[in-house]
Backbone of each chain as ProteinMPNN parsed JSONL, in Angstrom:
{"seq_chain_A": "XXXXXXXXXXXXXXXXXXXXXXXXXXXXXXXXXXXXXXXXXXXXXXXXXXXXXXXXXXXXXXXXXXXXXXXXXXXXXXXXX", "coords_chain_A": {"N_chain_A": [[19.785, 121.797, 130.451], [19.4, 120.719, 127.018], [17.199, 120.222, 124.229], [18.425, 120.575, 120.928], [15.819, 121.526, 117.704], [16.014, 120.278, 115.145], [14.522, 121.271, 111.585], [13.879, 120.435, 107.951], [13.425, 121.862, 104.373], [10.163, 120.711, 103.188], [9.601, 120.633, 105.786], [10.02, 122.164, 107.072], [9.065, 124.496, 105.807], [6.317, 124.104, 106.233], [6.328, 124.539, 109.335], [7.778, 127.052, 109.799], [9.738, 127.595, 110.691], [13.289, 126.942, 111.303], [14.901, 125.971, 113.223], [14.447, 125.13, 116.696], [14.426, 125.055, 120.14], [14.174, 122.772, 122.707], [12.777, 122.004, 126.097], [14.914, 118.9, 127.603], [13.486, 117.509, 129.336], [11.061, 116.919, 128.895], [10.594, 115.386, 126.901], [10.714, 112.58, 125.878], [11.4, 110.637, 123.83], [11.78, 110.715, 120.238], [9.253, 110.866, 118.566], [7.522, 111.863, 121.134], [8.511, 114.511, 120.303], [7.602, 115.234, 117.882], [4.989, 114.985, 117.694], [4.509, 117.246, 119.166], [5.046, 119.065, 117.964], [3.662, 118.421, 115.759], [0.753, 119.245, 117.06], [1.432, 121.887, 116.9], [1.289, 122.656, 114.868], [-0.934, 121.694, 112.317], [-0.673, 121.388, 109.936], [1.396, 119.628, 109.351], [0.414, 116.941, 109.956], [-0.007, 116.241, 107.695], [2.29, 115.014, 106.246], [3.288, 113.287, 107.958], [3.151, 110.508, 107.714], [5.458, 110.491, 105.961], [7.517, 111.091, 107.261], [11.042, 111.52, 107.52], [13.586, 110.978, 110.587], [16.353, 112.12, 112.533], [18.935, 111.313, 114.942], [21.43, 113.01, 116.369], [22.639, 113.414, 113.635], [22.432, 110.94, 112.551], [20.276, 108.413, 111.327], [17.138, 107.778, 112.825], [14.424, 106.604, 114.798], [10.511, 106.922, 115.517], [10.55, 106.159, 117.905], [12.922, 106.366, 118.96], [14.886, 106.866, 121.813], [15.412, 109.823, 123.352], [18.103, 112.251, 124.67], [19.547, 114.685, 126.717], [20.686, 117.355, 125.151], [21.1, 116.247, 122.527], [20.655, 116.607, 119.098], [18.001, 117.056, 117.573], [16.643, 116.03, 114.079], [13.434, 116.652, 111.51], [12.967, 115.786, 108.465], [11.694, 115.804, 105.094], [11.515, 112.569, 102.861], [14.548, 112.008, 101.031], [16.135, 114.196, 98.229], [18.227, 114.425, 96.368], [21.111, 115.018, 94.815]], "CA_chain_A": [[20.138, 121.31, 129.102], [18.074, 121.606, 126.123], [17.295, 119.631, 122.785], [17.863, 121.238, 119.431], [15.17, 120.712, 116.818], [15.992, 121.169, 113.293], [13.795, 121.164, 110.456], [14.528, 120.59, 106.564], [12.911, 121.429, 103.085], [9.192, 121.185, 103.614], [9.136, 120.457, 107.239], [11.079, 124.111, 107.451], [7.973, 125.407, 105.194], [5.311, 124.132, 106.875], [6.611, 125.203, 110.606], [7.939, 128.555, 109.398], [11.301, 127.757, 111.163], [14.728, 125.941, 110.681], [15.256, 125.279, 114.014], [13.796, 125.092, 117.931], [14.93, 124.237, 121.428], [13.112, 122.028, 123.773], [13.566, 121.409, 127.178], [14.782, 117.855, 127.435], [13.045, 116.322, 130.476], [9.35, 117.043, 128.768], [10.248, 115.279, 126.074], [11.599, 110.977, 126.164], [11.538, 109.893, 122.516], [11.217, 111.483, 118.912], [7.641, 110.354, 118.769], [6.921, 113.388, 121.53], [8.821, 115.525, 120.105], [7.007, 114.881, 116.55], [3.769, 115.428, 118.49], [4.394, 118.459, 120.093], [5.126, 120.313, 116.557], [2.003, 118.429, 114.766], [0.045, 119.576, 117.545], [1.229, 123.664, 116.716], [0.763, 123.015, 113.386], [-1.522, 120.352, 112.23], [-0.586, 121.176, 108.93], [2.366, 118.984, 109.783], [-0.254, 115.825, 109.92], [-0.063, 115.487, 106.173], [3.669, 115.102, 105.957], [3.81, 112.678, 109.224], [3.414, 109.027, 107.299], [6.725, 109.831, 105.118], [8.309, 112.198, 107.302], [12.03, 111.085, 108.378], [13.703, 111.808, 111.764], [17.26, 111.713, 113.131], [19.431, 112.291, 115.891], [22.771, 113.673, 115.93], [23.214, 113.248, 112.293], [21.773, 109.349, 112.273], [19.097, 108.049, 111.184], [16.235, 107.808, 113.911], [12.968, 106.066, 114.616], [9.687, 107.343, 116.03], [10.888, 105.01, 119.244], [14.486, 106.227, 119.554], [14.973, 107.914, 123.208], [15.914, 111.475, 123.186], [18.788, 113.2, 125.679], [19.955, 116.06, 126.847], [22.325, 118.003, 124.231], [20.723, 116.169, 121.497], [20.061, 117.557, 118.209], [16.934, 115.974, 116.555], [16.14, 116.944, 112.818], [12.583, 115.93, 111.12], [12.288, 116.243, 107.065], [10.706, 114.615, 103.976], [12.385, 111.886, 102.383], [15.626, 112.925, 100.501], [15.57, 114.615, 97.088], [19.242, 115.713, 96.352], [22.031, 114.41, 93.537]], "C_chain_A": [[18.877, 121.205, 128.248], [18.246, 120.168, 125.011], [17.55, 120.515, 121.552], [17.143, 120.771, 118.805], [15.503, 121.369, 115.481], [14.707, 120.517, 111.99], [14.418, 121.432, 109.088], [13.241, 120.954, 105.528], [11.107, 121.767, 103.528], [8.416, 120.972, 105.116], [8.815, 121.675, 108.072], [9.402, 124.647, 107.119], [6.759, 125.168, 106.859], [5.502, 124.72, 109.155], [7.066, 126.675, 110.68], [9.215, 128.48, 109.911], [12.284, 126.737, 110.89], [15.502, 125.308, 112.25], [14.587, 125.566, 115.569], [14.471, 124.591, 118.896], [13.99, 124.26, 122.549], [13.349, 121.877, 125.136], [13.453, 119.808, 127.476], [13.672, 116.942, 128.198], [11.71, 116.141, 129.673], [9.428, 115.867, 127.561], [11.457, 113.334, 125.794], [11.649, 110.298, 125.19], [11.025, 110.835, 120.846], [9.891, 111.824, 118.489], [7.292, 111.741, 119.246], [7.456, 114.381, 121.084], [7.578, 116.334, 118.69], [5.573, 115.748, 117.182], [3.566, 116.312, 118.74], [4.14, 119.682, 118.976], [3.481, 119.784, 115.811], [0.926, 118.431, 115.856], [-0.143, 121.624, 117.425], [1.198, 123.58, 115.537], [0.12, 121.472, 112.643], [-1.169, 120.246, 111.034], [0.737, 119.688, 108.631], [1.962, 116.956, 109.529], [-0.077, 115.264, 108.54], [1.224, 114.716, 105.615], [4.179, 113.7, 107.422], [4.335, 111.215, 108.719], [4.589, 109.06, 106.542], [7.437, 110.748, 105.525], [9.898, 111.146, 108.031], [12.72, 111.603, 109.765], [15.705, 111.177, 111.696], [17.968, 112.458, 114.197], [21.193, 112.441, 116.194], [23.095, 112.883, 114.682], [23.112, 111.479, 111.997], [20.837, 109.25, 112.234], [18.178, 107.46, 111.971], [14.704, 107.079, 113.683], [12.353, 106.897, 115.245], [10.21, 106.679, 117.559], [12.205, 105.36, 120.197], [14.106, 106.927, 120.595], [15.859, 109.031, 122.928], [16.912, 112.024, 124.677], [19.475, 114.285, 125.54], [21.145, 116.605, 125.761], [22.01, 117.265, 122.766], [20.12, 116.956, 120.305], [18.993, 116.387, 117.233], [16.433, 116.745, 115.489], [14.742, 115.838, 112.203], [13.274, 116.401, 109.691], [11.697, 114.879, 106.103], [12.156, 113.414, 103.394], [12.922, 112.331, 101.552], [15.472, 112.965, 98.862], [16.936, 115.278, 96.488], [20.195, 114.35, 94.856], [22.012, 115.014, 92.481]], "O_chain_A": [[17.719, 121.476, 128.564], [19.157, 119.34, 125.015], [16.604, 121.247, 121.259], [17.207, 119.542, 118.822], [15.336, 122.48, 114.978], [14.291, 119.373, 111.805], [15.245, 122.324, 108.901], [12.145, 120.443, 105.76], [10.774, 122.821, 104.071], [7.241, 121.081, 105.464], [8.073, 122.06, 108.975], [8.66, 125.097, 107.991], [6.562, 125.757, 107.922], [4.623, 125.171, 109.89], [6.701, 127.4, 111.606], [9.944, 129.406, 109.557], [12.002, 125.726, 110.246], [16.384, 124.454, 112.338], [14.03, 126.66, 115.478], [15.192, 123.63, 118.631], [13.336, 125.138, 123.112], [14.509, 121.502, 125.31], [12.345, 119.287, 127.602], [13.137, 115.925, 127.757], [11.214, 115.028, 129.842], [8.342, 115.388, 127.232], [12.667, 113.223, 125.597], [11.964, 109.13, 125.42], [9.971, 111.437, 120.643], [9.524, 112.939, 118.119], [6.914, 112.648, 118.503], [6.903, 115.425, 121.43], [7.019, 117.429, 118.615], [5.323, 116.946, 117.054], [2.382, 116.641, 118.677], [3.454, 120.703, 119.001], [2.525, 120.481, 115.471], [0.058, 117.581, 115.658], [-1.09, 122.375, 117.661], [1.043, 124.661, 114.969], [0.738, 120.413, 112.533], [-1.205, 119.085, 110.627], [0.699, 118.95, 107.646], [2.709, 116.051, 109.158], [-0.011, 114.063, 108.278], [1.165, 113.924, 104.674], [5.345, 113.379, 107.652], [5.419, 110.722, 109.029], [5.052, 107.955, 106.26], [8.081, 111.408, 104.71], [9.766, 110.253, 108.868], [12.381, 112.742, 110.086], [16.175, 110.223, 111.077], [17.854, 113.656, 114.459], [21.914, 111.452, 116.059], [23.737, 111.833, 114.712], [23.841, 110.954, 111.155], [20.143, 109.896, 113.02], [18.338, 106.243, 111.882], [14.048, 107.044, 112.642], [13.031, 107.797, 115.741], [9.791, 107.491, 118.385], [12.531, 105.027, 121.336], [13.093, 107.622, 120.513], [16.919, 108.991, 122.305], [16.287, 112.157, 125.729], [19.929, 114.774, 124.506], [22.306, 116.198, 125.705], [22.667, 117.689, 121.816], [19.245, 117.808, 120.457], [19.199, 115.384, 116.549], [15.898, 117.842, 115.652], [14.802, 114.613, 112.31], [14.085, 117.327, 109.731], [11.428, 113.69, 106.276], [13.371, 113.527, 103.551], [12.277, 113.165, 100.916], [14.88, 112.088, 98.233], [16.916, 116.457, 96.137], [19.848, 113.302, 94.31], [22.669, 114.605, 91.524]]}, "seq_chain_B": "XXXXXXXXXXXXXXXXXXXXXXXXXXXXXXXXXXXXXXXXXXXXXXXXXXXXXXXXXXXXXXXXXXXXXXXXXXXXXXXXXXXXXXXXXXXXXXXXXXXXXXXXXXXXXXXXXXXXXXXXXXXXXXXXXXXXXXXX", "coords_chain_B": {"N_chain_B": [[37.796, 112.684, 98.9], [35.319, 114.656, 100.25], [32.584, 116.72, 99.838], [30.487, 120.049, 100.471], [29.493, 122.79, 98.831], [28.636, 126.11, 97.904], [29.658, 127.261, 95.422], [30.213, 126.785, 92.101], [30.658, 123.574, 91.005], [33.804, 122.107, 89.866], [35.083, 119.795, 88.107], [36.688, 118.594, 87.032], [38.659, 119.685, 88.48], [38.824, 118.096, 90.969], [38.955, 115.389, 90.051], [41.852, 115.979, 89.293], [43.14, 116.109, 91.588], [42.406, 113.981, 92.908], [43.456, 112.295, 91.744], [46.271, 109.031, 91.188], [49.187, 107.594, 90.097], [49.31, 105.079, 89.584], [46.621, 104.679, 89.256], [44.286, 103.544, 86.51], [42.138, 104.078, 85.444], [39.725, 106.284, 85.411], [36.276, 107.429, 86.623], [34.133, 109.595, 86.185], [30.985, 110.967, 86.973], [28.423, 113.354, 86.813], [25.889, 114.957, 87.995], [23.402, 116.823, 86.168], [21.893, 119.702, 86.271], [18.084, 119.249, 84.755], [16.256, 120.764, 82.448], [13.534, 120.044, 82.399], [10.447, 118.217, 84.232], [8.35, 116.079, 85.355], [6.242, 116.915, 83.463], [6.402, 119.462, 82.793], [8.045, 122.874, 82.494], [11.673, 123.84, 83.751], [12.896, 126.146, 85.397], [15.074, 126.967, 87.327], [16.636, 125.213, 90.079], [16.527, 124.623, 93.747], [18.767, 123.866, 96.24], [18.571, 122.027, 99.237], [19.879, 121.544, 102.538], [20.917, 119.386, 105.003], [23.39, 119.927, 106.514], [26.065, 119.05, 108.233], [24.966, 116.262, 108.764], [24.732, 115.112, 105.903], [27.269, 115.328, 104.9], [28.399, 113.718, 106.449], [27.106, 111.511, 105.704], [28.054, 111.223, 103.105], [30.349, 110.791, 103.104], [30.4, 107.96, 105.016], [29.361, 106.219, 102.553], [31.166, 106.725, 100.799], [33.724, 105.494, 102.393], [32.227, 103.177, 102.298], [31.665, 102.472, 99.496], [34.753, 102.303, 98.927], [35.216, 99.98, 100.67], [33.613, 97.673, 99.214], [33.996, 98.261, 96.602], [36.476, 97.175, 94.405], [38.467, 99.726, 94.352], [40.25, 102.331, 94.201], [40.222, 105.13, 95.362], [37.897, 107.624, 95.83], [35.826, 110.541, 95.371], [33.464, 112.761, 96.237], [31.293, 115.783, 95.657], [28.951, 117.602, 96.177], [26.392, 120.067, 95.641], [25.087, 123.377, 97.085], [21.95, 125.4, 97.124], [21.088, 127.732, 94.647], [20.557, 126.499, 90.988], [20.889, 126.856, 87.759], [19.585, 125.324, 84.776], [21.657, 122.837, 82.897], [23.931, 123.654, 84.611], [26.384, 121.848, 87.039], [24.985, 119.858, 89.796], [25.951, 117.725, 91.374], [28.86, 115.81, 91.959], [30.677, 112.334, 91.096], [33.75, 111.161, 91.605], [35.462, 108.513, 90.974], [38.353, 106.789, 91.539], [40.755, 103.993, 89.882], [42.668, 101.032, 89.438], [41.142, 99.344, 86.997], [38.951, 99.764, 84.895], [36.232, 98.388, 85.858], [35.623, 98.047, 88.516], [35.334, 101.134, 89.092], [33.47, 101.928, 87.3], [31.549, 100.659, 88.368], [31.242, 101.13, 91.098], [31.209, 103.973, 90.879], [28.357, 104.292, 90.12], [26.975, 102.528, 92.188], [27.472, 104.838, 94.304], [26.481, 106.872, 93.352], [23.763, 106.063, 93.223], [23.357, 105.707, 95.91], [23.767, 107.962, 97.332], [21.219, 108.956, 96.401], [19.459, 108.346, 97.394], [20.253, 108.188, 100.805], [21.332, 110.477, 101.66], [21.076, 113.771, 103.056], [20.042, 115.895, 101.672], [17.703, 118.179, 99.603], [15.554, 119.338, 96.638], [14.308, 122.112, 95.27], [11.818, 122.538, 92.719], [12.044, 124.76, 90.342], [8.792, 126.731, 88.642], [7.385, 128.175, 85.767], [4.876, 129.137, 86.965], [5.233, 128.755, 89.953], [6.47, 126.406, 92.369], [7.563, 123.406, 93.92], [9.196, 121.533, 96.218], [10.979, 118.636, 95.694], [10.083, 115.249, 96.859], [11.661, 112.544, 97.619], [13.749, 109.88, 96.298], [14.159, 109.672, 92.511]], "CA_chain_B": [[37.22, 114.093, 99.522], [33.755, 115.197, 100.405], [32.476, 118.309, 99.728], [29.247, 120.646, 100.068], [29.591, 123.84, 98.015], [27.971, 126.723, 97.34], [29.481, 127.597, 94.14], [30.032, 126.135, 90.55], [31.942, 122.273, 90.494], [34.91, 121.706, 88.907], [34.749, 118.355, 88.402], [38.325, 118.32, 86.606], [40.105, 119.776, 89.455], [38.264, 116.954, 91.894], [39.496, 114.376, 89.301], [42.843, 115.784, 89.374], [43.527, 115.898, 93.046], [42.286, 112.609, 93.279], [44.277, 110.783, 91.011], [47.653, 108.905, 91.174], [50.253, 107.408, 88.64], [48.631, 103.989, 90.091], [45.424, 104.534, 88.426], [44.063, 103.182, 84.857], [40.483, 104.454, 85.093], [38.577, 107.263, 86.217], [35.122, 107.596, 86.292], [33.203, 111.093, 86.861], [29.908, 111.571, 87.062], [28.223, 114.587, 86.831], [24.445, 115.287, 88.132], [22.978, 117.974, 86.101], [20.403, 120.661, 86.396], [17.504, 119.592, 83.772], [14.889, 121.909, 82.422], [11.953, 119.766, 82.415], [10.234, 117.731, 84.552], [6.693, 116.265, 85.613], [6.008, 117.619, 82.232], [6.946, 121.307, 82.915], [9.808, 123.395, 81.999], [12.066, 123.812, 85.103], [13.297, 127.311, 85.171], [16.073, 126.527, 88.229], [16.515, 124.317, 91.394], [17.533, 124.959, 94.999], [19.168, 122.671, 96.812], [19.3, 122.373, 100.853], [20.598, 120.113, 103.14], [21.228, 118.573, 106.282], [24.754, 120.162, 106.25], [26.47, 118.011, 109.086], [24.887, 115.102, 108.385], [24.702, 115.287, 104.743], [28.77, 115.265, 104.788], [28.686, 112.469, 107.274], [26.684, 110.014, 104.85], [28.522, 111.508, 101.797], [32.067, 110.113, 103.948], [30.265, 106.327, 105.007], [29.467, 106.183, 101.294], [32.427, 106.499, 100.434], [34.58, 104.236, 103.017], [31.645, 101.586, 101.805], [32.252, 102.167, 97.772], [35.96, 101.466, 98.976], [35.128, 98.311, 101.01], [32.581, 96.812, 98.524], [34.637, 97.862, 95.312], [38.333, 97.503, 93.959], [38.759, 100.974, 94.001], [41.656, 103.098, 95.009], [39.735, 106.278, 95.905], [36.676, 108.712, 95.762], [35.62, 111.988, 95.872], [32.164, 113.275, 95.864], [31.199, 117.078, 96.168], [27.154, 118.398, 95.897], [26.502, 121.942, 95.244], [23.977, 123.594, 97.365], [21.871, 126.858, 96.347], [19.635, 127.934, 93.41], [21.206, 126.142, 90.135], [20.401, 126.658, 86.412], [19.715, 124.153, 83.724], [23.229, 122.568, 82.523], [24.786, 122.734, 85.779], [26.224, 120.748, 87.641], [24.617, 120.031, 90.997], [26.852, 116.66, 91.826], [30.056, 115.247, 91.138], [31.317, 111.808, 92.03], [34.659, 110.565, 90.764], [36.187, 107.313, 91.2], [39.718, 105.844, 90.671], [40.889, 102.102, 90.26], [43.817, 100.071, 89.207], [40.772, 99.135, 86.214], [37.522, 100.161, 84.616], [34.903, 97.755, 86.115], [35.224, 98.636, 89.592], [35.098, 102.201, 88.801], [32.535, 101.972, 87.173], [30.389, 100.182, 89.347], [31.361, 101.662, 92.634], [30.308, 105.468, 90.829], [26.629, 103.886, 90.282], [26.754, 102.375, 93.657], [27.604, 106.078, 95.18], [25.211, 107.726, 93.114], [22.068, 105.665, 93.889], [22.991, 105.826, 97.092], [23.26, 109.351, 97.665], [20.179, 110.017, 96.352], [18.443, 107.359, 98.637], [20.265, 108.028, 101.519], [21.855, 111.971, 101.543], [19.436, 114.579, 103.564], [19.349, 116.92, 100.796], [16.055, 118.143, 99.47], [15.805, 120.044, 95.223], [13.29, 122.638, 95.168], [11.939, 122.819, 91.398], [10.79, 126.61, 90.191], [8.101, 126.434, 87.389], [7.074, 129.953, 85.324], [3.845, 129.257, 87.888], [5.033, 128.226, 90.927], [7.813, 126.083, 92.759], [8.074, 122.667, 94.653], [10.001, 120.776, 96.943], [10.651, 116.714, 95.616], [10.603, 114.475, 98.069], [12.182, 110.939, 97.59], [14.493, 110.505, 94.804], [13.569, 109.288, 91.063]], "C_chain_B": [[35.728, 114.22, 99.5], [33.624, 116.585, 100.811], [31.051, 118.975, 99.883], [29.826, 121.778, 99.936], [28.295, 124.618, 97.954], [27.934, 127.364, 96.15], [29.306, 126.604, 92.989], [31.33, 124.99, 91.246], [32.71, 122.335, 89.73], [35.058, 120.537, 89.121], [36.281, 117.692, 88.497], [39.243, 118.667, 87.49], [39.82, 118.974, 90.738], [39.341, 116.158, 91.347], [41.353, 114.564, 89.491], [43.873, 115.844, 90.576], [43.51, 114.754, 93.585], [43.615, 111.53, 92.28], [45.749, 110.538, 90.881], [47.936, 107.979, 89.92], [49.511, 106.01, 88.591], [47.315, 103.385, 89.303], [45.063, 103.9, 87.088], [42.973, 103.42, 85.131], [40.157, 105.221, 86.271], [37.457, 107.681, 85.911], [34.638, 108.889, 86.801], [31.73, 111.127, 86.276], [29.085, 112.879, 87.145], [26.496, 114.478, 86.715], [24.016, 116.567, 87.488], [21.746, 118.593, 85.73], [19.271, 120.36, 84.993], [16.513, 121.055, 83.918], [14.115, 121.648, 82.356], [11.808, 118.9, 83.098], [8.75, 117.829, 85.089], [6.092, 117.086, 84.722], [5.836, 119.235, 81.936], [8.31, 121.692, 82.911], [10.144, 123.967, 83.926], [12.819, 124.965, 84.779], [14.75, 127.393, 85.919], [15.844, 125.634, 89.133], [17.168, 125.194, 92.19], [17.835, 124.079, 95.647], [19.325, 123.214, 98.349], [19.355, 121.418, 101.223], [20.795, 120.466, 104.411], [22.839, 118.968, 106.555], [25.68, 119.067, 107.173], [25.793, 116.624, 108.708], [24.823, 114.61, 107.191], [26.072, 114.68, 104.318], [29.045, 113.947, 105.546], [28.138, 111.183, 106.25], [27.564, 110.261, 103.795], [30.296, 110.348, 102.217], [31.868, 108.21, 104.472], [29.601, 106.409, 103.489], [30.39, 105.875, 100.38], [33.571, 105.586, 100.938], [34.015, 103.096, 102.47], [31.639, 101.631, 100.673], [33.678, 101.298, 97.972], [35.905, 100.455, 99.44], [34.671, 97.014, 99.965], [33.438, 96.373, 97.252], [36.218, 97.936, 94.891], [38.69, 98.749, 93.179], [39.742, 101.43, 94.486], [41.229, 104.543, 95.532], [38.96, 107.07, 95.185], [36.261, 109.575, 96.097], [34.462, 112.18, 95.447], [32.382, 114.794, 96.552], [29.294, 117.423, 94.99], [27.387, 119.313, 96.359], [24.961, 121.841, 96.134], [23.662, 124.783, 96.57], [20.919, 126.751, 95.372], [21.085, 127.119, 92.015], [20.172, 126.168, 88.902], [20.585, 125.371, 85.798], [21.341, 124.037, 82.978], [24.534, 122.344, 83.704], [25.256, 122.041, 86.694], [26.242, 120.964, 89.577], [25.811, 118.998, 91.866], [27.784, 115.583, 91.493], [30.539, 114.255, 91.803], [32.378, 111.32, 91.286], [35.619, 109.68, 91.744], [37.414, 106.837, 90.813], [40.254, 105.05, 90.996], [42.056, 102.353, 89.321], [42.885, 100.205, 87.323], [39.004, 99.562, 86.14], [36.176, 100.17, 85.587], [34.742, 98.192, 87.41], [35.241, 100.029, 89.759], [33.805, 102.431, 88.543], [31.089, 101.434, 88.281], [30.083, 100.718, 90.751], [30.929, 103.614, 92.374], [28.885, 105.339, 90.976], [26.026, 103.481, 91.524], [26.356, 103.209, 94.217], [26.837, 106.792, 94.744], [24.324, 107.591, 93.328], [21.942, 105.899, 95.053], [22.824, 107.01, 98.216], [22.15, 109.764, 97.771], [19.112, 109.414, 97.15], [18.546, 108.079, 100.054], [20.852, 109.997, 102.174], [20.606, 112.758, 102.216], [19.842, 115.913, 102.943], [18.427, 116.875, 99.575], [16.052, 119.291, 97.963], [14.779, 120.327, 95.558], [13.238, 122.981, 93.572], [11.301, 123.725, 91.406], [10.424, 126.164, 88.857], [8.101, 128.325, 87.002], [5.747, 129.683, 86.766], [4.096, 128.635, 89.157], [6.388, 127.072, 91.183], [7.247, 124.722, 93.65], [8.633, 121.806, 95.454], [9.782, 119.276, 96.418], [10.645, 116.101, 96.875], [10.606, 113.043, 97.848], [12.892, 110.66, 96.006], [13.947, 109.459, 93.594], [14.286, 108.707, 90.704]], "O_chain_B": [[35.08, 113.776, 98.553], [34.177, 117.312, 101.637], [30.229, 118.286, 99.278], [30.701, 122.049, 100.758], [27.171, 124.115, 97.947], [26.943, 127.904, 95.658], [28.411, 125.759, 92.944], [32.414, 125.28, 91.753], [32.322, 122.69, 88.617], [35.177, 120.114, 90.27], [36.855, 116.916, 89.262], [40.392, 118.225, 87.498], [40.617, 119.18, 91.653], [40.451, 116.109, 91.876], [42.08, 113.605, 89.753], [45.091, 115.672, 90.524], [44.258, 114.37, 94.483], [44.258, 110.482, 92.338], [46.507, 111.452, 90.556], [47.158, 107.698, 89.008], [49.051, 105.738, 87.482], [47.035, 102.254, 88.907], [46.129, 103.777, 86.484], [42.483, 102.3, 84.989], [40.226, 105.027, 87.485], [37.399, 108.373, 84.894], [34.837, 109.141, 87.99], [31.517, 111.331, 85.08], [29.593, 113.496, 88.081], [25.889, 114.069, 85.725], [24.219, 117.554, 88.194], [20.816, 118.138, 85.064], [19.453, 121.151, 84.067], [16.204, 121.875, 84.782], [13.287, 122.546, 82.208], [12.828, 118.21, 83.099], [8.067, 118.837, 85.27], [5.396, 118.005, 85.154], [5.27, 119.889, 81.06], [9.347, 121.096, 83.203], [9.4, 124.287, 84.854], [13.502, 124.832, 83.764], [15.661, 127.857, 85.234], [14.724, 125.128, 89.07], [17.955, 126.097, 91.904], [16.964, 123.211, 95.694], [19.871, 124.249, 98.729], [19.029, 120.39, 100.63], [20.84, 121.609, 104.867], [23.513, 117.983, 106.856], [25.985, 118.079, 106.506], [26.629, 115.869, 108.213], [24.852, 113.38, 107.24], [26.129, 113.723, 103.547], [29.938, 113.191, 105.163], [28.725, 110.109, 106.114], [28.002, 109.173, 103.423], [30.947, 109.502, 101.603], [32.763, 107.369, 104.379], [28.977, 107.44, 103.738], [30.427, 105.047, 99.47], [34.295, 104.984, 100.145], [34.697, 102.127, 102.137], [31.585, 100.452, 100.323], [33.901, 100.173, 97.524], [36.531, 99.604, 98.808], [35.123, 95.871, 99.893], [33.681, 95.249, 96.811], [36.952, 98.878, 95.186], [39.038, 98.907, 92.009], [40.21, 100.777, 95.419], [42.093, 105.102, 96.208], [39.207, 107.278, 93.998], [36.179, 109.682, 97.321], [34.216, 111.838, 94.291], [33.142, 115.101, 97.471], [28.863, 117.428, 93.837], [28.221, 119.612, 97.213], [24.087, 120.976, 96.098], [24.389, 125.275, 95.707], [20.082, 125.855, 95.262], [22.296, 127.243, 92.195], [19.029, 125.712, 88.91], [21.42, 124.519, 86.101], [22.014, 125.001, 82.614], [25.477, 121.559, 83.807], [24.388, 121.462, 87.346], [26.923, 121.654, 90.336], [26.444, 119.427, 92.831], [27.479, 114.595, 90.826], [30.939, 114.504, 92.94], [32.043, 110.968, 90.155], [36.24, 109.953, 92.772], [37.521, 106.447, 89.65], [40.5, 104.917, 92.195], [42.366, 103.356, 88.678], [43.455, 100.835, 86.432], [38.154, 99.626, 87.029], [35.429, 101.071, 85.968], [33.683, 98.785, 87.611], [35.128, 100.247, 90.965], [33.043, 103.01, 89.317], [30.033, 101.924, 88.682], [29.01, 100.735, 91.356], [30.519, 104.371, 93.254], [28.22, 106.04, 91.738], [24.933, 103.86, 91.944], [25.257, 103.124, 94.765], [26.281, 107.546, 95.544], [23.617, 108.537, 93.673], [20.868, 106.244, 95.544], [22.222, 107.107, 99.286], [21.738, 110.556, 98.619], [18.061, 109.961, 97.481], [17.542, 108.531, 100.603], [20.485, 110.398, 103.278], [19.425, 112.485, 102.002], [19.963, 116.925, 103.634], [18.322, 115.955, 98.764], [16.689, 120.304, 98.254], [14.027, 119.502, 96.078], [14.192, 123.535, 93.026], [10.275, 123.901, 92.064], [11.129, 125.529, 88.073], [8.557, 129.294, 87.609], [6.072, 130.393, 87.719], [3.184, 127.918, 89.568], [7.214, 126.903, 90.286], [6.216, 125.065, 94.229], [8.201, 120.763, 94.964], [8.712, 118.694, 96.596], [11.243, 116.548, 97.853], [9.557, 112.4, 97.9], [12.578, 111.142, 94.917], [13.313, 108.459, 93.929], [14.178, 108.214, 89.582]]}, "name": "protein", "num_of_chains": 2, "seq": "XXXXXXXXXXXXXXXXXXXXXXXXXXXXXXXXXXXXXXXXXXXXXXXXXXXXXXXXXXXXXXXXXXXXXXXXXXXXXXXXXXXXXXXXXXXXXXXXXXXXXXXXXXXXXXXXXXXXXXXXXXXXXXXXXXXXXXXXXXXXXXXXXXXXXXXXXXXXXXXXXXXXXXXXXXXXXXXXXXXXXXXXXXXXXXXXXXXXXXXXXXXXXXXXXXXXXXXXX"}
């Protein structure tokens, strides 16, 4: 079993993709997941202090625990209406 | 009803799906595309989103307008996509028994969209394009 990762807006930009899959066990809270991407792209670092997270379609902390079949999305804070 | 679109709103055929004999006030709102901002002319927007979850806040939004206000029912629908100046990106329409909770429960649903909704307006300039992030 796997994680999905989705990306929005300029999360998408700066990673070049819209979405990724992780394998779950490596990875035990949003936090590492977060990590793992602003470690392949540091550009990512600038965007970290107001970036939001969630997981299956709720709103998520850096803290929440991550399982199998989960879909976790990062982006910027929302900009729509 | 809750909606994400990729074409043009009709706001009026929202409004008129929604509404019964019951009613005395309907409020519609209508978000639309300016042409200037951050003191530059805005040529279009694009809108993207969180599609699944986007629809999911747009739907507790709406059960909590109806809890909070003496409303009888609400429909919101946001447009994704590139959009010109004039139209409309987001439509919410409300209908009550009377005015006041109409009114109040559209302003409710609109602030709170734009707080809480995970979609993201990309603005195009003549020089260049981008992404807001956190709403105004």
């Amino acid at each position: 079993m796997s994680i999905r990762v989705l990306f929005f807006a300029t999360v998408a930009e700066v990673t070049g993709m819209r979405e990724a899959e992780l394998d779950a066990s490596d990875y035990p809270n949003v936090e590492s997941i977060l990590l793992r991407f602003a470690h392949d792209f540091p550009r990512l670092e600038a965007h970290r202090g107001s970036l939001l997270c969630a997981i299956n379609s709720e709103f998520a902390r850096p803290d929440s625990p991550v399982h199998d079949g989960d879909e976790v999305a990062f982006f910027p804070p929302v900009s729509g209406g | 009803m809750f909606l994400l679109v990729h074409d043009p709103i009709d706001s009026s055929s929202l409004q008129n799906e929604l509404i019964r004999p019951e009613d005395g006030a309907v409020v519609v709102f209508e978000g639309v595309v300016r042409n200037h901002a951050r003191g530059k002319q805005v040529r279009y927007l694009e809108y993207d989103a969180y599609e699944a979850m986007a629809l999911k806040k747009l739907e507790e939004i709406g059960a909590r307008a109806k809890m909070e206000f003496d409303i009888r029912d609400i429909g919101i629908c946001h447009r994704l996509g590139r959009m010109n100046p004039t139209e409309c990106s987001v439509a919410v329409v409300v209908t009550a028994a009377h005015r006041n909770a109409a009114f109040d429960a559209c302003r409710f649903a609109i602030d709170t969209i734009k707080k809480t909704v995970p979609i993201w307006k990309k603005e195009f300039y003549d020089d260049g394009e981008i992404w807001i992030e956190g709403a105004e």
